[in-house]
KEBAKOL-675074 format. One record per residue (C-alpha): residue in one letter; z, y, x; residue number from 1. Coordinates in steps of 0.5 Angstrom, whole numbers. Example, Ala and Ser with C-alpha at 12.3 -4.5 7.8 and 13.67 -1.06 7.14 Angstrom:
2
+------+-------+-------+-------+-----+
! code !     z !     y !     x ! pos !
+------+-------+-------+-------+-----+
!    A !    16 !    -9 !    25 !   1 !
!    S !    14 !    -2 !    27 !   2 !
+------+-------+-------+-------+-----+
// end
This chain:
458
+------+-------+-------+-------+-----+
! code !     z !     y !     x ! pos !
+------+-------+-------+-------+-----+
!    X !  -553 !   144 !    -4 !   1 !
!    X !  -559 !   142 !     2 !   2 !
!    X !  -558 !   135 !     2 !   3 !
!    X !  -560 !   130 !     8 !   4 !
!    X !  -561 !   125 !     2 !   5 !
!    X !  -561 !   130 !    -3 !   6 !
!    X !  -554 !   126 !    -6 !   7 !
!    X !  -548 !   125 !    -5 !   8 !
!    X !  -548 !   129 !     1 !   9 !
!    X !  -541 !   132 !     3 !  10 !
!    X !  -539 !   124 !     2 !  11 !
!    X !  -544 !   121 !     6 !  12 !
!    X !  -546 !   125 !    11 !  13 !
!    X !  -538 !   124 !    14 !  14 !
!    X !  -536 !   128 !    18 !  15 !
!    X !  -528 !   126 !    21 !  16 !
!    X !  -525 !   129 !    27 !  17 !
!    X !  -518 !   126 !    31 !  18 !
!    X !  -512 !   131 !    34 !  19 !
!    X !  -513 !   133 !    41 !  20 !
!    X !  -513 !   129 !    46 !  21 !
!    X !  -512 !   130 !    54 !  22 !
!    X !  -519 !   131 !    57 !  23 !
!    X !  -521 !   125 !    62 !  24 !
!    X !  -526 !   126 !    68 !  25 !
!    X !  -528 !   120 !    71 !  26 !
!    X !  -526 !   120 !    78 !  27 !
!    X !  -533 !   116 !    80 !  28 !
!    X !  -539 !   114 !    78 !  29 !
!    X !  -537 !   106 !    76 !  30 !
!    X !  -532 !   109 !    72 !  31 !
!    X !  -536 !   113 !    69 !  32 !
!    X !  -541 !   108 !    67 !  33 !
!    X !  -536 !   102 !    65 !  34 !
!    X !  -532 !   108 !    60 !  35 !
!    X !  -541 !   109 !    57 !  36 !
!    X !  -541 !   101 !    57 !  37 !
!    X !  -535 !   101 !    53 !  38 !
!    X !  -536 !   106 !    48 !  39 !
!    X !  -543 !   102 !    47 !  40 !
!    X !  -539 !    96 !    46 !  41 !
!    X !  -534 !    99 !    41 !  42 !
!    X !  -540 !   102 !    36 !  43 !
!    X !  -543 !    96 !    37 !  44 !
!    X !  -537 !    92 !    34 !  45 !
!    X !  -536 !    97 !    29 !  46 !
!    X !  -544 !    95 !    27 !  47 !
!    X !  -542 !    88 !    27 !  48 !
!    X !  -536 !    88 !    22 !  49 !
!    X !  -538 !    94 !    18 !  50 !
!    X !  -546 !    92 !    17 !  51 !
!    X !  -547 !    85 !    19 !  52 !
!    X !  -540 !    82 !    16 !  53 !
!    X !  -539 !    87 !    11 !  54 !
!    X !  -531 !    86 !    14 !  55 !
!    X !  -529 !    93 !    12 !  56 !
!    X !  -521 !    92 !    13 !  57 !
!    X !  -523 !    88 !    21 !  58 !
!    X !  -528 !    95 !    22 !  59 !
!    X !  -522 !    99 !    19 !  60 !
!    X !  -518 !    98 !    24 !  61 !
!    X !  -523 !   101 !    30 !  62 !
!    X !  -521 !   108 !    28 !  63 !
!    X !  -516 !   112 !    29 !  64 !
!    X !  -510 !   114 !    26 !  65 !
!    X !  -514 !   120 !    23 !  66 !
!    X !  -521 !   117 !    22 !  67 !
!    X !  -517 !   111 !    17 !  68 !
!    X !  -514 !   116 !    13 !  69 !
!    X !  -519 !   120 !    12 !  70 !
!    X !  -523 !   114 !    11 !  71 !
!    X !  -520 !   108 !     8 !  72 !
!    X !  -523 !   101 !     6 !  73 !
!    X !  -525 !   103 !     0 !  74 !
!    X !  -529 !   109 !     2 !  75 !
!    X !  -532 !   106 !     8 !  76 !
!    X !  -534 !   100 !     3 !  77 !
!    X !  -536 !   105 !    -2 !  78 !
!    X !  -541 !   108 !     3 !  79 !
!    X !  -546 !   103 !     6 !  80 !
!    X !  -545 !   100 !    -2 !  81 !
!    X !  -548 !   106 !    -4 !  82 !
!    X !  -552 !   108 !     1 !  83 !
!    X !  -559 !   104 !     0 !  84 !
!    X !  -559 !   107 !    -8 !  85 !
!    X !  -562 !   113 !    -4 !  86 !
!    X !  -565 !   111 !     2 !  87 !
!    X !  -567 !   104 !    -1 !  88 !
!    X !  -565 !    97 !     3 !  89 !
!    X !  -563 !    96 !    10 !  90 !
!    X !  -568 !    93 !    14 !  91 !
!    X !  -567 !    92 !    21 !  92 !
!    X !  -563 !    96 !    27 !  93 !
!    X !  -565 !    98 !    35 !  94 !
!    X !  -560 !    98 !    41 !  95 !
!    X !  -554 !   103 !    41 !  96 !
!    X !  -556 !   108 !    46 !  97 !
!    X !  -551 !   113 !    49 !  98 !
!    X !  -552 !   121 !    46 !  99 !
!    X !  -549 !   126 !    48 ! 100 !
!    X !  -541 !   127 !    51 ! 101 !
!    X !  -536 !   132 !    51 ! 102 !
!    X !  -529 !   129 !    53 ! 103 !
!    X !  -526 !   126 !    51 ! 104 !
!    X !  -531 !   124 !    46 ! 105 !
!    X !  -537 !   120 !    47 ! 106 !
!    X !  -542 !   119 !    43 ! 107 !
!    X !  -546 !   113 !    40 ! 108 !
!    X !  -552 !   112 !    37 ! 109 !
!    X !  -554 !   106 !    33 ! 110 !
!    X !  -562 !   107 !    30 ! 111 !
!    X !  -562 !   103 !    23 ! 112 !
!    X !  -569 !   103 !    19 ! 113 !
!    X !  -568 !   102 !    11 ! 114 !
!    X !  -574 !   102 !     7 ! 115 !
!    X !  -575 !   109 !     5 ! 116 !
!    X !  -573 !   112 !    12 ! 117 !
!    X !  -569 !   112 !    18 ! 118 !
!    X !  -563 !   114 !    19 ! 119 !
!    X !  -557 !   115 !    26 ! 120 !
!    X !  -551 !   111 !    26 ! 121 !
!    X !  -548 !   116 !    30 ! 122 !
!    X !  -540 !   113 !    32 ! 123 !
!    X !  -536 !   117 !    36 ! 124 !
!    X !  -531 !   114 !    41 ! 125 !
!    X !  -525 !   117 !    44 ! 126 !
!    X !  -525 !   115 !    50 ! 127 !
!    X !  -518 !   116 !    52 ! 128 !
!    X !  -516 !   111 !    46 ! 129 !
!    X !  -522 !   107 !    46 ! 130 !
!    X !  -521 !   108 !    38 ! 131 !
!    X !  -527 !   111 !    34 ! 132 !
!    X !  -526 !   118 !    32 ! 133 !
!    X !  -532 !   120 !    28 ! 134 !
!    X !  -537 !   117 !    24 ! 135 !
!    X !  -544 !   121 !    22 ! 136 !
!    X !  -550 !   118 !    17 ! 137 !
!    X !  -556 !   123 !    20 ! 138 !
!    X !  -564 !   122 !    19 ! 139 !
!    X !  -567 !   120 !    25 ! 140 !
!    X !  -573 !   126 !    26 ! 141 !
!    X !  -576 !   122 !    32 ! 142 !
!    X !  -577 !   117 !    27 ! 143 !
!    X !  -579 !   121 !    21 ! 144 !
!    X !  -588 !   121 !    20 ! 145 !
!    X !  -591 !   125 !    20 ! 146 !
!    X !  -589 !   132 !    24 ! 147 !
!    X !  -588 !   138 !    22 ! 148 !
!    X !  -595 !   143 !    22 ! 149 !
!    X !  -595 !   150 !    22 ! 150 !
!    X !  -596 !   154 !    15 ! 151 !
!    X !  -602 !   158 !    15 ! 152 !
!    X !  -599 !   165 !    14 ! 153 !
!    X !  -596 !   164 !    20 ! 154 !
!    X !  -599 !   167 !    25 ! 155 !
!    X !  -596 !   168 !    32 ! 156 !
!    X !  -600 !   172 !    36 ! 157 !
!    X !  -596 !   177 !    32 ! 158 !
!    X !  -589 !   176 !    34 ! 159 !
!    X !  -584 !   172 !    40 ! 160 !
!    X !  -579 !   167 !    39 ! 161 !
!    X !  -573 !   167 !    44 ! 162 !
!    X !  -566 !   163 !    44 ! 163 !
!    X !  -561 !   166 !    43 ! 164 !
!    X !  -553 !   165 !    44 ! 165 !
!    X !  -547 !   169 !    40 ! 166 !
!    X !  -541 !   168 !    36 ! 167 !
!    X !  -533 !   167 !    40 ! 168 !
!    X !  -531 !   162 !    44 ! 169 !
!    X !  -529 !   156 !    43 ! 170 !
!    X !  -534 !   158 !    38 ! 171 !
!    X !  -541 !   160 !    41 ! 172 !
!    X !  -547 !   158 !    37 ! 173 !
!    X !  -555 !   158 !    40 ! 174 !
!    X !  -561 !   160 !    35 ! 175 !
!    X !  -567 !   162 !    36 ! 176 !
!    X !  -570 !   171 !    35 ! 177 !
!    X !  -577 !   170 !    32 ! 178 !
!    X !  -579 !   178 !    34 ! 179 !
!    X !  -585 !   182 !    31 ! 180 !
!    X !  -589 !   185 !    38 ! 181 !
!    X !  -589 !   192 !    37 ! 182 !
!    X !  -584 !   197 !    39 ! 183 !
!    X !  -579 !   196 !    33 ! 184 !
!    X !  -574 !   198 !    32 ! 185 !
!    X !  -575 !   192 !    26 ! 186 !
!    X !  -572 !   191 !    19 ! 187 !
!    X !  -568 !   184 !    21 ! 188 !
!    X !  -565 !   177 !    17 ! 189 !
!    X !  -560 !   172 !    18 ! 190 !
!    X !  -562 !   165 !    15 ! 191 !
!    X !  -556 !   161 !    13 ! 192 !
!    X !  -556 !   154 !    12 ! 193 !
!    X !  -554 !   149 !     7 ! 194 !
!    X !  -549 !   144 !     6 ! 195 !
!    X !  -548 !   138 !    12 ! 196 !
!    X !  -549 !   139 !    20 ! 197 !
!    X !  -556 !   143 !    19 ! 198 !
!    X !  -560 !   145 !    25 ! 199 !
!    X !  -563 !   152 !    26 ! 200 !
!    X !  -569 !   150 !    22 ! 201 !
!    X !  -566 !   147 !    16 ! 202 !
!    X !  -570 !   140 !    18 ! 203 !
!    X !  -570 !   135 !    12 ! 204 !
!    X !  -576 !   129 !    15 ! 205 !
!    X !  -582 !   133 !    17 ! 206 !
!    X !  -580 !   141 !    14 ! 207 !
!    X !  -577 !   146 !    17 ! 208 !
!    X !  -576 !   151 !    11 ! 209 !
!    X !  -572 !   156 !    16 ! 210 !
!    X !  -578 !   156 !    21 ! 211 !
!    X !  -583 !   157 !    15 ! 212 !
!    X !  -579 !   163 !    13 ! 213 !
!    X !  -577 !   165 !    21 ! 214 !
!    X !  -584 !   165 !    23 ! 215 !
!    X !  -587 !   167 !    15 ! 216 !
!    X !  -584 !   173 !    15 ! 217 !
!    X !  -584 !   176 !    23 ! 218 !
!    X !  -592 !   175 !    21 ! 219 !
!    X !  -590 !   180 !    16 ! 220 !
!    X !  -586 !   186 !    21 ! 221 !
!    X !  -579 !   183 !    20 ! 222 !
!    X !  -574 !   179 !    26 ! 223 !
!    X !  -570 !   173 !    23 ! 224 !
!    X !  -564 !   170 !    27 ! 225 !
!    X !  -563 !   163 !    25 ! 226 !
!    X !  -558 !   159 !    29 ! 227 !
!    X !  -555 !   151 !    28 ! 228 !
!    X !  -550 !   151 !    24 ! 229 !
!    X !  -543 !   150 !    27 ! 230 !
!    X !  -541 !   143 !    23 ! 231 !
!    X !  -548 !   140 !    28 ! 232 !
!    X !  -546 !   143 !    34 ! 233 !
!    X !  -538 !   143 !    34 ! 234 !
!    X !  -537 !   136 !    29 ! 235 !
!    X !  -531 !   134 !    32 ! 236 !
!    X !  -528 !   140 !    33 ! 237 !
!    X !  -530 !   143 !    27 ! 238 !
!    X !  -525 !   137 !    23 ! 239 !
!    X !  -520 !   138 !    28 ! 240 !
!    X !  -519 !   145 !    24 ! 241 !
!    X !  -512 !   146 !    20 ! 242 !
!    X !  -515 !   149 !    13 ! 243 !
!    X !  -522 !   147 !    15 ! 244 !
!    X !  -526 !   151 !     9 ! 245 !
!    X !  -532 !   155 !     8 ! 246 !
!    X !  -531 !   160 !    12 ! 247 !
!    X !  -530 !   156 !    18 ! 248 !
!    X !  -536 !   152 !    15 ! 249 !
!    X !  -541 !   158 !    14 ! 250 !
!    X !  -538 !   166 !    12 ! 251 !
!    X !  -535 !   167 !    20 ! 252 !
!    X !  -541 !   166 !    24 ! 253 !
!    X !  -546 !   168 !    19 ! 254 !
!    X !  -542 !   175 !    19 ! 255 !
!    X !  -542 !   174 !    28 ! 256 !
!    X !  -550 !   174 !    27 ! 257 !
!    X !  -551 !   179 !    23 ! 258 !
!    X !  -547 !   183 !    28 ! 259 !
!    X !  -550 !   180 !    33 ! 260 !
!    X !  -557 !   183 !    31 ! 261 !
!    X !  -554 !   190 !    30 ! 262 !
!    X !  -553 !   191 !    37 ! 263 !
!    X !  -560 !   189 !    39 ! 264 !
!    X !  -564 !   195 !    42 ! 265 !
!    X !  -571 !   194 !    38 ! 266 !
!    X !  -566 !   192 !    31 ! 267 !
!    X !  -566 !   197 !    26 ! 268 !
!    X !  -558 !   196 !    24 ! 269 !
!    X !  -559 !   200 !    18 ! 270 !
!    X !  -564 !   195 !    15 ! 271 !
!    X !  -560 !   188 !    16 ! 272 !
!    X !  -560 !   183 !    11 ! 273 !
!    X !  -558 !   176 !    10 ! 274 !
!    X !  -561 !   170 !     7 ! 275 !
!    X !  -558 !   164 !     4 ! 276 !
!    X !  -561 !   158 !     2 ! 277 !
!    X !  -556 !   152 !    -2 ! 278 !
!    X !  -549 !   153 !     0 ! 279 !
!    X !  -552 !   158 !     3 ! 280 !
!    X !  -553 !   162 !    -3 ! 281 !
!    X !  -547 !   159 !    -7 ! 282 !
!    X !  -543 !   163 !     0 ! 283 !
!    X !  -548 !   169 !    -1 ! 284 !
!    X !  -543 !   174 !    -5 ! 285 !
!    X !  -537 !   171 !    -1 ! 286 !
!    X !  -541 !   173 !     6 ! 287 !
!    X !  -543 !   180 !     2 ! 288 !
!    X !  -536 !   182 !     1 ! 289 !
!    X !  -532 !   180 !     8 ! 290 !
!    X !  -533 !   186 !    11 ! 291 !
!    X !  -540 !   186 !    15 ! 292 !
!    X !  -545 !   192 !    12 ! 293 !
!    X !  -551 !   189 !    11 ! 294 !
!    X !  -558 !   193 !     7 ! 295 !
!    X !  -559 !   186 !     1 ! 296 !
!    X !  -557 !   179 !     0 ! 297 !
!    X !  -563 !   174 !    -1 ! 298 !
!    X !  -560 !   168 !    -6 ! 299 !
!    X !  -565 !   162 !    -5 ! 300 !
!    X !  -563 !   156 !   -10 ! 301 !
!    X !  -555 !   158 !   -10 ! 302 !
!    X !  -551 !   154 !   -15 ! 303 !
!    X !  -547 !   158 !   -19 ! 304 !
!    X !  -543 !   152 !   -21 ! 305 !
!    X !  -537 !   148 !   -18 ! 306 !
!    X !  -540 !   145 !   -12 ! 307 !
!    X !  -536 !   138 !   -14 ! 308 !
!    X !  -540 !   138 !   -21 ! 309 !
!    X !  -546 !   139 !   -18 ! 310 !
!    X !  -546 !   133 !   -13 ! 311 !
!    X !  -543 !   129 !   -20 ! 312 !
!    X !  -550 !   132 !   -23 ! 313 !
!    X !  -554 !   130 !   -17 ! 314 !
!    X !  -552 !   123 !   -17 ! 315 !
!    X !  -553 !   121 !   -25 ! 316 !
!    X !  -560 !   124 !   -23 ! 317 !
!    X !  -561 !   120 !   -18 ! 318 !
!    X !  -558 !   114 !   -21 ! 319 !
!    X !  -563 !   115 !   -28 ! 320 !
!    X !  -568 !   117 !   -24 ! 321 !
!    X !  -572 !   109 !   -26 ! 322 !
!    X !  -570 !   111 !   -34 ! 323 !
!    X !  -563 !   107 !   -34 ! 324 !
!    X !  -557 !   105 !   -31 ! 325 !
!    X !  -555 !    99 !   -29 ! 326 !
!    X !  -547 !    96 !   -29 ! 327 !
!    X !  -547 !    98 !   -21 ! 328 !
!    X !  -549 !   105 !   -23 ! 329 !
!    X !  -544 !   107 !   -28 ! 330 !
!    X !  -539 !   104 !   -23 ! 331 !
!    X !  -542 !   108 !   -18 ! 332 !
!    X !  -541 !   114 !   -23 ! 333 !
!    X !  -534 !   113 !   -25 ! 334 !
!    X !  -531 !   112 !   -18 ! 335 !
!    X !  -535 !   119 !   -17 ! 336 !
!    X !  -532 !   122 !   -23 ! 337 !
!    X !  -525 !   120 !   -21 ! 338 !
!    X !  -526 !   124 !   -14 ! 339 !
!    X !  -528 !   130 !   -18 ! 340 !
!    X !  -523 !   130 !   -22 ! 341 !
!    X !  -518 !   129 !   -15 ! 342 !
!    X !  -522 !   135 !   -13 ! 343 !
!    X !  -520 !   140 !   -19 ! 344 !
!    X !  -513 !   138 !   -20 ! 345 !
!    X !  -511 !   139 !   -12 ! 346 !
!    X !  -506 !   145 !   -11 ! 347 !
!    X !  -504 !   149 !    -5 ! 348 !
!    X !  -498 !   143 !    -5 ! 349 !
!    X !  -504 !   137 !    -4 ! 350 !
!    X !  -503 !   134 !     2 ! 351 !
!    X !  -507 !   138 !     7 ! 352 !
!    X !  -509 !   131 !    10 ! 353 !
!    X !  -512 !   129 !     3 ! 354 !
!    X !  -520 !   128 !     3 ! 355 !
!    X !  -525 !   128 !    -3 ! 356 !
!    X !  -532 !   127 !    -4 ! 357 !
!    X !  -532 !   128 !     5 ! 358 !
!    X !  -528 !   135 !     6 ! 359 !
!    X !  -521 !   135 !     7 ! 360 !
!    X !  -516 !   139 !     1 ! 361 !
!    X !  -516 !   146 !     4 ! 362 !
!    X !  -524 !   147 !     3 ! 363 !
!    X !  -523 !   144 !    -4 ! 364 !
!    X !  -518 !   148 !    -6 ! 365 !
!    X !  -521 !   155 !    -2 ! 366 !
!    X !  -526 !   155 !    -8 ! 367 !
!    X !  -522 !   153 !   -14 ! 368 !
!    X !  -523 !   161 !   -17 ! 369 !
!    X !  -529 !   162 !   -14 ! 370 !
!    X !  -535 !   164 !   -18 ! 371 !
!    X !  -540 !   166 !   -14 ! 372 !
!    X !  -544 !   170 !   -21 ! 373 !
!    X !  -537 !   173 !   -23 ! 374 !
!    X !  -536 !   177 !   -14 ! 375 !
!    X !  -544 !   178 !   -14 ! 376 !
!    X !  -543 !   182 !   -20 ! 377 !
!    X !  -539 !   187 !   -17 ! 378 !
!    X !  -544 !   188 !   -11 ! 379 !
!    X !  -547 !   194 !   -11 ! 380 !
!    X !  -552 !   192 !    -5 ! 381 !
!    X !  -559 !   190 !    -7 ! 382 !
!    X !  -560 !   182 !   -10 ! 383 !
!    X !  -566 !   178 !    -9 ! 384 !
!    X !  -564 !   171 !   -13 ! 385 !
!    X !  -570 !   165 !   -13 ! 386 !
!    X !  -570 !   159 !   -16 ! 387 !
!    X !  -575 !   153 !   -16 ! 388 !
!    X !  -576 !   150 !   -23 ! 389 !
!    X !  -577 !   143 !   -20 ! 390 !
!    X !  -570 !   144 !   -16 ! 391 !
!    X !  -565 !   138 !   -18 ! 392 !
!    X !  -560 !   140 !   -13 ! 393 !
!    X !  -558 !   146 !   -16 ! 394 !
!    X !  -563 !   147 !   -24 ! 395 !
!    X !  -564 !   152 !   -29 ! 396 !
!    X !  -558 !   152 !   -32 ! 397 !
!    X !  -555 !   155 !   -25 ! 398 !
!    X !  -561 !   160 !   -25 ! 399 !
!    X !  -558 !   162 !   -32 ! 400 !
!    X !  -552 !   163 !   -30 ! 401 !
!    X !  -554 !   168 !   -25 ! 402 !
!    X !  -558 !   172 !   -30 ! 403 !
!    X !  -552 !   171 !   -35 ! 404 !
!    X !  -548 !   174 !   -30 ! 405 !
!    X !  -552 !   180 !   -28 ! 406 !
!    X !  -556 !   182 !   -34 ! 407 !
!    X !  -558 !   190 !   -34 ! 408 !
!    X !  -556 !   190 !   -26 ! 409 !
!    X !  -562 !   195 !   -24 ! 410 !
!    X !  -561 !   193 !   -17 ! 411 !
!    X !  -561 !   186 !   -17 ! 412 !
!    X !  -569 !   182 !   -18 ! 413 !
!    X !  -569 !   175 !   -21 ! 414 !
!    X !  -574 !   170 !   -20 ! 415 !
!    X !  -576 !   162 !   -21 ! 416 !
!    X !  -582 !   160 !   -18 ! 417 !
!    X !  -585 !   154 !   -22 ! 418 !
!    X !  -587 !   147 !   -18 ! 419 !
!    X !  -582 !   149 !   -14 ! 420 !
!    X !  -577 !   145 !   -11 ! 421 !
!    X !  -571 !   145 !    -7 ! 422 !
!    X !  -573 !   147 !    -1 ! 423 !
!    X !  -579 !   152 !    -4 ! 424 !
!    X !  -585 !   147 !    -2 ! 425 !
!    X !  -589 !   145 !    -8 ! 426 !
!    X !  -590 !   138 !   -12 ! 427 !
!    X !  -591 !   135 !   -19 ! 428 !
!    X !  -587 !   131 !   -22 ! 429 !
!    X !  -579 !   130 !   -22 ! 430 !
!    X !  -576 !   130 !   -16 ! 431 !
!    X !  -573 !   126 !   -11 ! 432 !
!    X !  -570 !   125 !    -4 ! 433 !
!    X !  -576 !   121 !    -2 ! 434 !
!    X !  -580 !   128 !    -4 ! 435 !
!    X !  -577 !   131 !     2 ! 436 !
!    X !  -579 !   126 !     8 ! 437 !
!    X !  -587 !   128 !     6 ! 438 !
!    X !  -589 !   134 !    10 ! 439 !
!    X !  -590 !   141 !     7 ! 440 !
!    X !  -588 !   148 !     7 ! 441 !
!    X !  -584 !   153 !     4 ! 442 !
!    X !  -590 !   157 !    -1 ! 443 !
!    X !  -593 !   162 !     0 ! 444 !
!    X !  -592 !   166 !    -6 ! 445 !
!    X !  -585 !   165 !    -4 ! 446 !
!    X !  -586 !   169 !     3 ! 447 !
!    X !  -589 !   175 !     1 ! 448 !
!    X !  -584 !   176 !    -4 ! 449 !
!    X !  -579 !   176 !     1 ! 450 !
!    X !  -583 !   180 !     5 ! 451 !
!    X !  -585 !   185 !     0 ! 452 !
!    X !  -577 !   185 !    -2 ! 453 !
!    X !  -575 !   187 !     5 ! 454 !
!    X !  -580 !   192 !     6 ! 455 !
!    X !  -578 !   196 !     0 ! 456 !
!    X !  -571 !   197 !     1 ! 457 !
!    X !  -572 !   198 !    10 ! 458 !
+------+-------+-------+-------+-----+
// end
């Protein structure tokens, strides 16, 4: 899992969508502005009853039909309770501004400053029914110090970059192509994200470990298409999907950027590979099997357990992080265990309305036989699984499964990196979500792995 606060992130990182609604156009500029002002007013009500008075039931009644289902009371309690044990306590707030709008939904956003970081208030308003349809938890990259800087195996006088577009409609997505300079045609990699609405850098405060690995290898002779996820660029659409899963998720669009790489001209379409990071690697054997012919599959920090027991995992991590638990923490675990044990007993019967843990049962319920280590094994194509041994997100007991599971496969390569953590940027000591606002880079040695990796099956 690549966390945005490296906890509980399917359950915080809310994402929640309504039923279509008829599109508006506003008719003049005045009714577009008081529409704006409203909107503006609705997400600072919300503020008001969900942050300054704790009314959640009053706050619960600014939703929309889909929003209180998938976020009643006890849930919307639970996440701003829950929320300061990762990013420390609640200091202050900035004015509402608008963000972006796609009828009939405009967005809001409220910047709030907590101790350890600072972080969006992103509130989604339906501006055809004046109700709140979406809620989002985001970090705020312009607030984040200090800024991302280039690793030094970087070097650009060797390679272009160029925004790209592919996919299907309604679905199109926008990356970025870093190209080799030189005549190709080049070996090339897709970079699929983790889990939550990440961007095409998989940016977690001041790292950009996708650009790090972009812009490493295309250093090296290889292009690499990385390309925001369709959960950031299509939230509220995404939500509004009957059966919502991981192929919608993730499996489609990377399969699309595969095929979209085979049809360049300076692309060798015999030498595509796909890189998958976190729930990206979990999905790897899943994107591997759907059809799409590709050279190698790269696993970087992919679970080999249930998604649901890794966010149990995750969260008695954090939570004894100090050395103990507190009445609060065990509450907090015990309220989780429920929801994991909620997840585990959904059937196809289950309400397809039913959230868990931030997904819907459909996602769920998609990944109840999966056993990413079991479908790898039956892959005939090369592997590269690595692993950083500082890594709490996904551990050693991952990686020990993948080896379990593919022991004596000569085409597959397994590797840990130690001082390594889930990002694949060094440290010491354990590590925590605050780790991931301190700048640093993917490690070198991982890079040329990757890059060695590559060229010996091109």
């Amino acid at each position: 899992m690549s966390g945005k606060f490296g906890l509980l992130i399917l359950s915080l990182l809310i994402i929640t969508g309504c039923a279509a609604q008829p599109t508006i156009t506003a008719t003049s500029t005045s009714v577009a502005t008081l529409l704006e002002q409203d909107a503006v007013a609705l997400a600072d009500e919300f503020y008001d009853l969900f942050v300054t008075r704790q009314d959640y039931a009053s706050a619960l009644k600014l939703f929309d039909d889909q929003m209180k289902a998938a976020l009643p009371e006890s849930k919307l309690k639970e996440v701003w309770t829950t929320l300061p044990q990762q990013v420390g306590t609640f200091q202050s707030r900035s004015d509402a501004k608008l963000g972006d709008r796609k009828d009939p939904y405009q967005r809001v956003i409220i910047p709030l400053q907590f101790e350890k970081m600072a972080l969006n208030l992103l509130v989604v308003v339906d501006v055809t029914t004046g109700k709140i349809s979406g809620l989002f938890f985001q970090p705020d990259q312009e607030a984040q110090a200090p800024q991302y800087k280039a690793p030094s195996y970087v070097d650009t006088a060797k390679f272009e970059e160029s925004e790209v577009t592919f996919g299907a409609e309604p679905w199109m997505l926008p990356g970025t192509l870093t190209l080799p300079k030189g005549p190709g045609p080049f070996p090339a990699i897709v970079l699929v994200h983790g889990s939550g609405p990440n961007d095409r850098d998989e940016t977690i405060g001041p790292n950009k470990p996708f650009k790090d690995i972009a812009q490493g290898l295309a250093s090296q002779g290889i292009a690499v298409l990385r390309y925001d996820k369709r959960t950031k660029v299509y939230p509220q659409e995404v939500m509004q999907l009957q059966g919502f899963s991981v192929k919608d998720e993730a499996i489609v669009d990377a399969i699309a950027a595969v095929e979209f790489l085979r049809r360049q001209s300076q692309i060798n379409s015999q030498k595509l590979f796909v890189l998958g990071h976190s729930l990206g690697g979990y999905l790897a054997p899943r994107i591997a099997q759907a059809g799409s012919e590709i050279a190698g599959m790269i696993i970087l920090a992919g679970a080999a357990r249930p998604l649901e027991d890794l966010m149990l995992e995750q969260t008695r991590y954090i939570l004894e992080s100090d050395g103990s638990l507190s009445a609060e923490d065990q509450l907090q675990i015990s309220q989780l265990q429920q929801q994991v044990d909620a997840v585990k007993a959904l059937t196809e019967q289950s309400s397809s309305g039913e959230t868990h843990l931030g997904a819907p049962a459909s996602y769920w319920i998609d990944l109840q036989d999966y056993h990413p280590a079991d479908l790898a094994r039956s892959l005939t194509i090369p592997l590269l699984i690595g692993q950083g041994e500082r890594d709490y997100q996904v551990t050693q007991q991952d990686f020990q499964n993948w080896q379990d599971a593919l022991a004596g496969q000569a085409h597959v390569t397994l590797k840990s990196y130690p001082g390594l953590n889930h990002l694949f940027i060094s440290g010491d000591g354990k590590s925590t979500p605050t780790e991931y606002q301190t700048p640093g880079n993917v490690a070198p040695a991982l890079i040329q792995d990757l890059a060695n990796w590559i060229q010996q099956h091109s």
